[in-house]
C-alpha positions in Angstrom: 61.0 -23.9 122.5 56.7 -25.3 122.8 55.1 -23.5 125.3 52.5 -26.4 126.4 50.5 -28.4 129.4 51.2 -32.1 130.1 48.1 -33.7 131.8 49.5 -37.3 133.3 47.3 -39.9 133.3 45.0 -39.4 136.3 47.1 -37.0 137.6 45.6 -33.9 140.2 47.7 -31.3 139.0 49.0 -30.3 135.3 52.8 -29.5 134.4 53.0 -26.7 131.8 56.1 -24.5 130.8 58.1 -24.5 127.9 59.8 -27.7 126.1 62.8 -27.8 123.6 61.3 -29.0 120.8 64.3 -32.0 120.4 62.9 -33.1 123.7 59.5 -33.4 122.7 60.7 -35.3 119.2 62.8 -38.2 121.3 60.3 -38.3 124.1 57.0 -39.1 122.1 58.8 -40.5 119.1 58.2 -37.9 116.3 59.7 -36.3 113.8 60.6 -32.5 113.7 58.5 -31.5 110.6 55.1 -33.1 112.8 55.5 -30.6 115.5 55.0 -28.2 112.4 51.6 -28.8 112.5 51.0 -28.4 116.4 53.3 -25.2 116.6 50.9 -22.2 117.3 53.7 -19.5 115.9 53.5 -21.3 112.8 50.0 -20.8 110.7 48.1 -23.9 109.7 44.4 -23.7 108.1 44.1 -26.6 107.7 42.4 -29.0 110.4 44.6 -32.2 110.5 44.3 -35.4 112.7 47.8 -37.3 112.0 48.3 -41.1 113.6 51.7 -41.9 114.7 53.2 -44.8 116.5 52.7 -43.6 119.8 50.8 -40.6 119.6 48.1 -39.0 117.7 48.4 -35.5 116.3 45.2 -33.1 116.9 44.9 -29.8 115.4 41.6 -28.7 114.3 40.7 -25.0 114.9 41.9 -23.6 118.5 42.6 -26.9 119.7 46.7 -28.0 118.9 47.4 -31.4 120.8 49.3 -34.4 121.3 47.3 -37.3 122.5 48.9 -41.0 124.1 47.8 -43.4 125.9 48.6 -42.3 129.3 49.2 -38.4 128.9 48.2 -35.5 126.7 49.8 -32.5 125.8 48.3 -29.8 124.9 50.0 -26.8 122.8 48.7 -22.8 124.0 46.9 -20.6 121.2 47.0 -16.9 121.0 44.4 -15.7 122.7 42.4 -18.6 123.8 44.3 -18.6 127.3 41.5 -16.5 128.8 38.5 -17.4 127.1 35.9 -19.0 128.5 35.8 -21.8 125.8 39.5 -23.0 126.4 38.5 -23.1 130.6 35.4 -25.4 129.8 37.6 -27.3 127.3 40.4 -27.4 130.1 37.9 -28.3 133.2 36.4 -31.3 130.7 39.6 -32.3 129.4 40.6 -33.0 133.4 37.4 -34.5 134.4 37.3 -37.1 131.4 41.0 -37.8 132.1 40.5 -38.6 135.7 37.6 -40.6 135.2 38.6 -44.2 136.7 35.4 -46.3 136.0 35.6 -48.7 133.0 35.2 -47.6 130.0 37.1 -46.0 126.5 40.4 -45.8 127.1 42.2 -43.2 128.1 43.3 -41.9 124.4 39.2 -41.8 123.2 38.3 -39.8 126.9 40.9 -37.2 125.5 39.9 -37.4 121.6 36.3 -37.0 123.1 36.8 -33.9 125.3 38.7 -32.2 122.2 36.4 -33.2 119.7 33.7 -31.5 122.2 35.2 -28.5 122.5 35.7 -28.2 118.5 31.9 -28.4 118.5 31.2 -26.4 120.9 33.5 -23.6 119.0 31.9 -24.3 116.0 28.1 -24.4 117.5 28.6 -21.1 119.3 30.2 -19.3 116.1 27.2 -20.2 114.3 24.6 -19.3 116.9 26.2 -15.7 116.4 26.2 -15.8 113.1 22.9 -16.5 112.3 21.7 -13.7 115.2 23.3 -11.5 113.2 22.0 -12.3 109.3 18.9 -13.4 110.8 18.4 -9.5 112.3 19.7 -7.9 109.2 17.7 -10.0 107.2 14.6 -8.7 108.9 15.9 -5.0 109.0 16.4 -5.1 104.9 12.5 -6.3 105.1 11.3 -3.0 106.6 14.2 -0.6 104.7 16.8 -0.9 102.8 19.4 1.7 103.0 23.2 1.5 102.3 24.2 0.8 105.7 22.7 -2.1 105.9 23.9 -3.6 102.4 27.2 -3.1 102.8 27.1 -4.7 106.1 25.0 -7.7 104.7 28.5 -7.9 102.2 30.7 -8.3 105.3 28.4 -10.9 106.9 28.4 -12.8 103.7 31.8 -12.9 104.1 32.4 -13.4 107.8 29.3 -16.7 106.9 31.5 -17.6 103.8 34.5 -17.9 106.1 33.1 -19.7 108.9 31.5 -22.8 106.1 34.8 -23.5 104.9 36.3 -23.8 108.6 33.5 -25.8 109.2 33.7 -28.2 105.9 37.4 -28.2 106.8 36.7 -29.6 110.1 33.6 -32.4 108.6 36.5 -33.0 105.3 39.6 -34.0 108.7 37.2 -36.2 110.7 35.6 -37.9 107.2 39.5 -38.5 105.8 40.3 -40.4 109.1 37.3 -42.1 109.0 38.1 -43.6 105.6 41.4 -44.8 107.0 41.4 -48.4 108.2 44.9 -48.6 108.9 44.8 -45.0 110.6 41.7 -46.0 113.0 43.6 -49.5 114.1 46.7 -47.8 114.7 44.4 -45.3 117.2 43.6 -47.7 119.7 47.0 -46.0 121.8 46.8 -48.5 124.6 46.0 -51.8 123.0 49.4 -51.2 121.3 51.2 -50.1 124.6 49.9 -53.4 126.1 51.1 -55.7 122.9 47.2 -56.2 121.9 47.0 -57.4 118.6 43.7 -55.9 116.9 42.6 -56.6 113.3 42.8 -53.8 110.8 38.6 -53.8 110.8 38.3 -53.9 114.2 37.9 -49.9 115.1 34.2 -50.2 115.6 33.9 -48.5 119.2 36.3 -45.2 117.6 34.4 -45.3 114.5 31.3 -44.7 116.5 32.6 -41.8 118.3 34.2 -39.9 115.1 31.1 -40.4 113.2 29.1 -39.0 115.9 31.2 -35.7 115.6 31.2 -36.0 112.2 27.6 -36.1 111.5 27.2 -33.0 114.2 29.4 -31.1 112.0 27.2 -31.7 108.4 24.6 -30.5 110.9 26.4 -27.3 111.3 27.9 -26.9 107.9 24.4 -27.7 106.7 22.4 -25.0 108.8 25.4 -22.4 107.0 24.6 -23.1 103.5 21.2 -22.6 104.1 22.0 -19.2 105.9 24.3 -18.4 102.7 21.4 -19.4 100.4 19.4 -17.0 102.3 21.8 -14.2 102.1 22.2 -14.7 98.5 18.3 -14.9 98.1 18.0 -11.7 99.7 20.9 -9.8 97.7 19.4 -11.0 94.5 16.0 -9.6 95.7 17.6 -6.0 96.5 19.4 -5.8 93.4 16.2 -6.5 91.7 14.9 -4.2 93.5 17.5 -0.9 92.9 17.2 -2.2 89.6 13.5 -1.9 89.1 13.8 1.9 90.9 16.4 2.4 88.4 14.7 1.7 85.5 11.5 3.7 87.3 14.2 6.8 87.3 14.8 6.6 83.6 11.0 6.2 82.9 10.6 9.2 84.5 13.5 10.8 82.7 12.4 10.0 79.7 8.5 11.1 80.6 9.9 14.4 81.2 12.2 14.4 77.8 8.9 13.4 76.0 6.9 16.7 77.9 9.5 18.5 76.6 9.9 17.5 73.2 5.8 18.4 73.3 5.9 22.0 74.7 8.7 22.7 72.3 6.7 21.7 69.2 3.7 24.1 70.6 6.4 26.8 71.1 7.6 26.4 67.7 4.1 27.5 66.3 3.5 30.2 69.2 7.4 31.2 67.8 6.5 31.5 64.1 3.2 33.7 64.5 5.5 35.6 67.1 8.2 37.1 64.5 7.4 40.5 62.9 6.5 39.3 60.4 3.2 40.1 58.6 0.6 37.6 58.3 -2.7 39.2 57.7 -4.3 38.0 61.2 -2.9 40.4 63.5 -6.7 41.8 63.6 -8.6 39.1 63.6 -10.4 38.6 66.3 -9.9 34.8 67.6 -6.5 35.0 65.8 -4.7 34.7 69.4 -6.8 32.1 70.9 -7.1 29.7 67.9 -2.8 29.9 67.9 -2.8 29.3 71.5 -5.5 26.4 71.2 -3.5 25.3 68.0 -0.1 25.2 69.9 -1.5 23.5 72.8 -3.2 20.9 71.0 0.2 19.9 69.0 2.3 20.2 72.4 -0.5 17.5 73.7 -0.4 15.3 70.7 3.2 14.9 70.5 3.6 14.4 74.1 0.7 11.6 74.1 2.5 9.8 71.2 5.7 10.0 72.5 4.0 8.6 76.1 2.2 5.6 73.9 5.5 4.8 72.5 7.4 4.8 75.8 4.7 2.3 77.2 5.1 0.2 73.7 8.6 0.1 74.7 7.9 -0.9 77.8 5.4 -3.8 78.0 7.3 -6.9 78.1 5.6 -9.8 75.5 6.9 -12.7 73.3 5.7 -11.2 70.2 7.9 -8.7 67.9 5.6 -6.4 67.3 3.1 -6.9 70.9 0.7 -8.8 69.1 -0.8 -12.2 70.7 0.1 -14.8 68.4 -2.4 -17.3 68.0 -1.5 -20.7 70.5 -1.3 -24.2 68.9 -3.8 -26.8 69.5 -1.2 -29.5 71.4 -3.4 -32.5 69.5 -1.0 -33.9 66.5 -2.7 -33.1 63.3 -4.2 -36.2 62.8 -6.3 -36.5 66.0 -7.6 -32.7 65.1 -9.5 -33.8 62.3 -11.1 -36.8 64.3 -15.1 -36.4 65.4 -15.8 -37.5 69.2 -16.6 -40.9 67.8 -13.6 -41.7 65.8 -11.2 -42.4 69.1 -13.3 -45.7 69.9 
């Protein structure tokens, strides 16, 4: 059993319930494994727009339908019963149906309304996506904490996600339009009246898929540059952790280096310090030329080590930090040429 709505052809009120899905296949002419596709218990990620003899098989994103030319059914979704996108879809859907003036036929008024709503879906998910990067964005401008990386990683993903629905959607509506065969075999009620059209002749459709189409490279567009953004701004915080990492093991190694310097100047302060005779326990400066003394090597081995770190530190071409002297980019012929030899 399909739980679904049949909208006749012109028709003020809709007739929904649930269908056995051998009634469905001998009413519209289809085979059981192309209901597969329209069958909301049964996954599909895949947007797909299928041509058959007398129908044409929608399902791209929330929208799951059967189009002909004089009625459309359309299959429910979990949880799009209620939303306000499937009521402006369903209040569209009814006004293009019922519209009686001359113009596309009835098949194109419905591929219209659902193609509408697609975008519409699509144009909406990306407005609130892009509210939300475009605010984190600015927040990691001011701070950056963990809080807000990690939730920069989930909208990444969420962004990530929504592209490939999105080139899913452009890749179904370009494969169709590459289809001669499939956009002749569209025109519904030419075919119910016995209308014989040329395989070429699908100019008026083609018009109306490319529209879509080119809406949706808009929209698939306006994500990549959202995700080059994203990715711009992760590459800038990891240069920056990385740069305040390094700053840490400066620092660490600063202090290793003070250290290492005090140790050396209480080494010497350690030696004179032993009871050990040395004949200047009674000289007079004895204590304050050992203290100068171990100060003066604590400072000397700390300065070297510090002029070593820095070494270390400076980033050049050279091997050894030394310029090397740039080459003249004349060939060596034209060096040794006076200002009046080039005439």
């Amino acid at each position: 059993m399909l739980r679904c709505e049949l909208f006749p052809n012109r028709a003020v009120k809709t007739i929904s319930g649930q269908f056995k899905k051998s009634d469905l296949c001998s009413e519209h002419r289809l085979n059981p494994r192309d209901l597969r596709k329209i069958d909301s218990r049964i996954p599909n990620l895949v947007p797909t727009i299928l041509v058959r003899k007398e129908a044409i098989l929608v399902n791209v994103l929330h929208i799951r339908a059967l189009v002909k030319s004089d009625a459309v059914v359309l299959f429910d979704t979990y949880g799009s019963a209620d939303s306000r996108l499937h009521s402006v879809f369903l209040y569209h859907l009814e006004h293009n149906l019922k519209a009686t003036a001359s113009g596309p036929p009835y098949e194109f008024r419905a591929l219209d309304s659902i193609l509408l709503s697609v975008l519409s879906a699509l144009e909406a998910e990306m407005v609130f996506i892009r509210n939300l990067v475009g605010g984190l964005l600015a927040e990691l401008e001011d701070d950056i904490d963990h809080d807000r990386f990690k939730r920069l990683l989930h909208y990444s993903r969420r962004l990530a996600s929504f592209q490939n629905r999105a080139k899913l959607v452009q890749e179904a509506l370009e494969e169709v339009l590459e289809q001669d065969e499939d956009l002749a075999a569209m025109y519904l009620t030419d075919k119910k009246n016995h209308v014989t059209r040329e395989v070429t002749d699908h100019e008026e459709l083609e018009v109306l898929l490319e529209s879509f189409a080119k809406q949706v490279e808009e929209i698939v567009n306006e994500a990549e540059n959202i995700q080059n953004n994203v990715q711009s701004t992760q590459e800038i915080v990891e240069l920056i952790l990385d740069s305040n990492r390094n700053a840490l093991l400066a620092l660490d190694l600063k202090i290793s280096i003070y250290t290492m310097g005090i140790g050396v100047g209480t080494l010497v302060a350690g030696l004179f310090g032993m009871n050990l005779t040395s004949h200047m326990e009674e000289h007079e400066y004895a204590f304050v030329v050992m203290s100068v003394l171990s100060m003066a090597i604590a400072v000397v081995f700390s300065w070297s080590g510090l002029r070593r770190l820095a070494r270390i530190q400076r980033v050049g071409l050279s091997a050894n930090g030394r310029r090397k002297p740039s080459k003249r980019w004349l060939p060596l012929p034209l060096r040794r040429r006076g200002p009046d030899e080039f005439t």
